[in-house]
N, C-alpha and C positions, 0 to 999 in steps of 0.2 A: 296589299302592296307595301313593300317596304318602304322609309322613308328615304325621299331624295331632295329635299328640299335645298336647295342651291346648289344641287347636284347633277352632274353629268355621266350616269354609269352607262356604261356598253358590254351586253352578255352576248355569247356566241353560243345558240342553241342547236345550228346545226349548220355545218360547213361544207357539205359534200354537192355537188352540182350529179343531176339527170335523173338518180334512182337511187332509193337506201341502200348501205351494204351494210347489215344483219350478220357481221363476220369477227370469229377471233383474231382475223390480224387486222384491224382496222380501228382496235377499241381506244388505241390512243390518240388518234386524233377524231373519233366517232364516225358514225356513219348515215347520220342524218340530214336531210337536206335544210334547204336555206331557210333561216332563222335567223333574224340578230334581235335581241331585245334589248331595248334601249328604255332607260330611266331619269328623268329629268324633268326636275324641280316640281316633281312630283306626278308627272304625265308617265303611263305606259303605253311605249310607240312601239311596235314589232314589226320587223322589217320581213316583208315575208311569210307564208305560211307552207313553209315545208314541213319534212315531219319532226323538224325541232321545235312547232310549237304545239307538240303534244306535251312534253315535259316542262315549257313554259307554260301550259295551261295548267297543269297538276303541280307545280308551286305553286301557282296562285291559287288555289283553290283549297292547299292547304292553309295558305297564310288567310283566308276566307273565313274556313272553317275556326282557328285559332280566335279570330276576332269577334266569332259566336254570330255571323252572318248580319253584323249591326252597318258594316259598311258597301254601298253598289260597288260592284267591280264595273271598271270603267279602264277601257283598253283601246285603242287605234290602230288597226292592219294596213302597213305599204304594202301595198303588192306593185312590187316591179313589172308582171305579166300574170300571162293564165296560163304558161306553160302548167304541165301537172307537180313536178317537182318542186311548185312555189305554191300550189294550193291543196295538194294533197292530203296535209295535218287538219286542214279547218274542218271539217268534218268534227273530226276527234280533239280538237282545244275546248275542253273541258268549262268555261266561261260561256259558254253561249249557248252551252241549257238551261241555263239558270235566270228565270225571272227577272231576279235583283243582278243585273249585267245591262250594259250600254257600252254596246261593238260598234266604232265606228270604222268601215272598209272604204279604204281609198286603192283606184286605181285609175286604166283607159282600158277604154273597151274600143278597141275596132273594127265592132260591128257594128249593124243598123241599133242592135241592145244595148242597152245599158248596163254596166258591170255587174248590176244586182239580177239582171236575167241573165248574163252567161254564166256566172258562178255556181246561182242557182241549175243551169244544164248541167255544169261541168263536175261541180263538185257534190250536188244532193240529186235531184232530180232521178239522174241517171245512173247514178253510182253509189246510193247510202240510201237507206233504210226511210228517212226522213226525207220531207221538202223541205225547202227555204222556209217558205210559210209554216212551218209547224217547228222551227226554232224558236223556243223561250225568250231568249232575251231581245234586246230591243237593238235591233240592225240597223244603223245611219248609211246608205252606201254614197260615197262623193267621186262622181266623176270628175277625174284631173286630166290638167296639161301644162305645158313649161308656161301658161299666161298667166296661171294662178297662183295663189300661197293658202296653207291653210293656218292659222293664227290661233295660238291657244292662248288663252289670256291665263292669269297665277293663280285663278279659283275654279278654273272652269273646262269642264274636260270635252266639252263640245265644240269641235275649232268652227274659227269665222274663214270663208271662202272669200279670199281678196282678187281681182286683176292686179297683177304687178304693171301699176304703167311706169314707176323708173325703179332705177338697182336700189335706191333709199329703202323703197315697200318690203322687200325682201331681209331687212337687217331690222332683228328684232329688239326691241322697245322695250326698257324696265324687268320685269319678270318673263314676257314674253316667250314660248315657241314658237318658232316659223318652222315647216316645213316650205320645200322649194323642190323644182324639181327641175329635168330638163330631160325630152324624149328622144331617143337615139336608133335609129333604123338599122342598126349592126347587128340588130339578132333576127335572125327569120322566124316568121314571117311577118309579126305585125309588129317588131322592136321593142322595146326596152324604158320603162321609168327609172332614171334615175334620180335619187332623193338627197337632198341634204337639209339635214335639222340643225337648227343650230337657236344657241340660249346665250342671252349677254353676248360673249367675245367669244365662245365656244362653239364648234363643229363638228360634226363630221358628213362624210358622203359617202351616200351606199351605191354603187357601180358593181351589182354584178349582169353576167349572161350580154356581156359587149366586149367586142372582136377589136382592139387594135389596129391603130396605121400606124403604116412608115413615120418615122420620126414622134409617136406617139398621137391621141385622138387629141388635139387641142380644143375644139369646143368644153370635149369635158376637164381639162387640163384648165382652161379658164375658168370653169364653174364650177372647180373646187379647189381656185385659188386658195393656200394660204389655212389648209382646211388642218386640223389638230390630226383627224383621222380617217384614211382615204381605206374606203373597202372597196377593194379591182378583183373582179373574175379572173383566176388564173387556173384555169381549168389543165393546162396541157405546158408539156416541155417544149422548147423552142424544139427539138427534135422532133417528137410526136406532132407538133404543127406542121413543121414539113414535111415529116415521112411520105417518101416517093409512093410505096403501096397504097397507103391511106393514108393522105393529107387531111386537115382539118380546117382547109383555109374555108370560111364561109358558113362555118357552123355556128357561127357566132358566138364565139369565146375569147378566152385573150391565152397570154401565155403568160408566164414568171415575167420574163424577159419585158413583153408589153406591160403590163401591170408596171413595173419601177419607169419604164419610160413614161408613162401620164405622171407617175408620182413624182420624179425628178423635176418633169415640165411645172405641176401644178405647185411643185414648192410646199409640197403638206409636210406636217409635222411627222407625221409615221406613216405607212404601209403595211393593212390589215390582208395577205394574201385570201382569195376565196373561193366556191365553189370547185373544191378539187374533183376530178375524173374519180370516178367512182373503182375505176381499175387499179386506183396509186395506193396500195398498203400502206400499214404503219412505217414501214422498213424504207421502200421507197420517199414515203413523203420526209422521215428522218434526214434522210440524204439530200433532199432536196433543200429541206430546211438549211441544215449546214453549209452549204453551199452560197445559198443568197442573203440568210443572216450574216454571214461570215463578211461576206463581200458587198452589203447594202446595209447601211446603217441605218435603225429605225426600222427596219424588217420583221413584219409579225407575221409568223406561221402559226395562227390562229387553232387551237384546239378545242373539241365541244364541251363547255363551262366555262371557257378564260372569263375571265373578266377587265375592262380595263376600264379605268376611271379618267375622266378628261378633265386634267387641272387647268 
């Protein structure tokens, strides 16, 4: 892992919401699903395991090999949900046949199981050559909810499971990560984690696969008050939301339009758009781009590799 020592890097591994598109007109902004990996103060947090963290796992495992296998690879997975599009890659994230690796998987399971036996259905069991149980490395699974935090301390890549009983617990301490979250019922069927990490004075919050209101969602407008860097689902054009034929109302997504509305409300420093429809080409998403950078300041139309550093 590279060094990020009092560093706050944000990589976009894969941006595309529902299903890969594997296409020549789509190679500029990729076609891989949800991925963000995030670097900070020396922790690797990945947000997501779409299939942008297959090429997240194959860096690391170069920069692995490089260091002549002397150092554990040591990684932490959000998963916002168990739709297939956010756990698709883990199978194939190349860290977690390896012995020398310590995965730690946070998510909510809303089922009678625990997130380590539906993953285990969803993503080995039933669909991959392998079981859970016959993965190498050493798997932490933590079940979350918006009552907890998970606390990384400056040496230690095994977070502590806190109750948040006031807003103090959740604002981190000296070298400290906090992750934080908050659960949001706008995606069907079982809703949505959303995350936000933040280090010293630094932020951001990961919001995708949640649908918009009127006037914008403000629980999540409050709970990424003030944040450096707001990632919003903006899967669909305010047009394709309402198209008479096929609406999208209830699919649980947002739009362009939704998205800057939370971002306005929450007062965040930038606007990382995400999970684009897998139907918007390069050409289309160009346009769109133009469009709302043009007319929203702080507007990122995020491409798979950007990179963006939180000063």
């Amino acid at each position: 892992m590279l060094d990020s020592k009092d560093k706050f890097i944000v990589r976009f591994r894969g941006v595309r919401g529902s299903h890969p598109k594997p296409d020549r007109n789509y190679m500029e902004y990729g076609g891989n699903t949800a991925c963000v990996e995030v670097l900070v103060n020396n922790h690797l947090i990945i947000l997501d395991a779409g299939t942008g963290i297959i090429n997240s796992g194959n860096d690391i495992m170069q920069q692995y090999v490089a260091k002549f296998h002397k150092e554990p690879i040591n990684a932490t997975i959000l998963l916002s949900h168990l739709h297939n599009d956010h756990i698709q890659g883990l199978p194939f994230f190349k860290p977690i046949h390896l012995n020398n690796a310590n995965i730690n998987i946070v998510g909510f399971s809303a089922y009678e199981e625990g997130i380590d036996a539906v993953i285990s259905q969803l993503a080995f069991e039933k669909s991959f050559p392998l079981g859970l149980n016959e993965i190498n490395a050493k798997l932490s699974f933590y079940n979350i909810n918006d009552n907890y935090a998970l606390i990384f301390d400056d040496n230690d890549d095994t977070p502590d499971m806190i109750k948040i009983e006031k807003e103090e617990d959740a604002i981190p301490q000296d070298e400290e990560v906090v992750i934080s979250c908050l659960k949001s019922s706008s995606h069907p069927k079982e809703g949505v984690m959303i995350y936000k990490i933040a280090y010293k004075d630094k932020s951001l919050v990961y919001a995708t696969d949640t649908e918009g209101y009127i006037g914008a969602d403000q629980k999540l407008a409050l709970f990424a008050r003030g944040t450096n860097l707001l990632i919003h689902d903006a899967q669909y054009t305010t047009e394709e939301y309402l198209n008479t034929c096929q609406p999208k109302q209830g699919y649980g997504h947002s739009t362009f339009d939704m998205a800057i509305d939370t971002f306005k409300q929450s007062k965040a420093e930038s606007l990382a758009f995400f999970h684009f429809d897998p139907n918007y080409n390069d050409e289309f998403l160009l346009e769109i781009e133009k469009h709302y950078t043009n007319n929203c300041k702080n507007c990122i139309m995020p491409k798979e590799g950007m990179e963006i550093v939180l000063r």
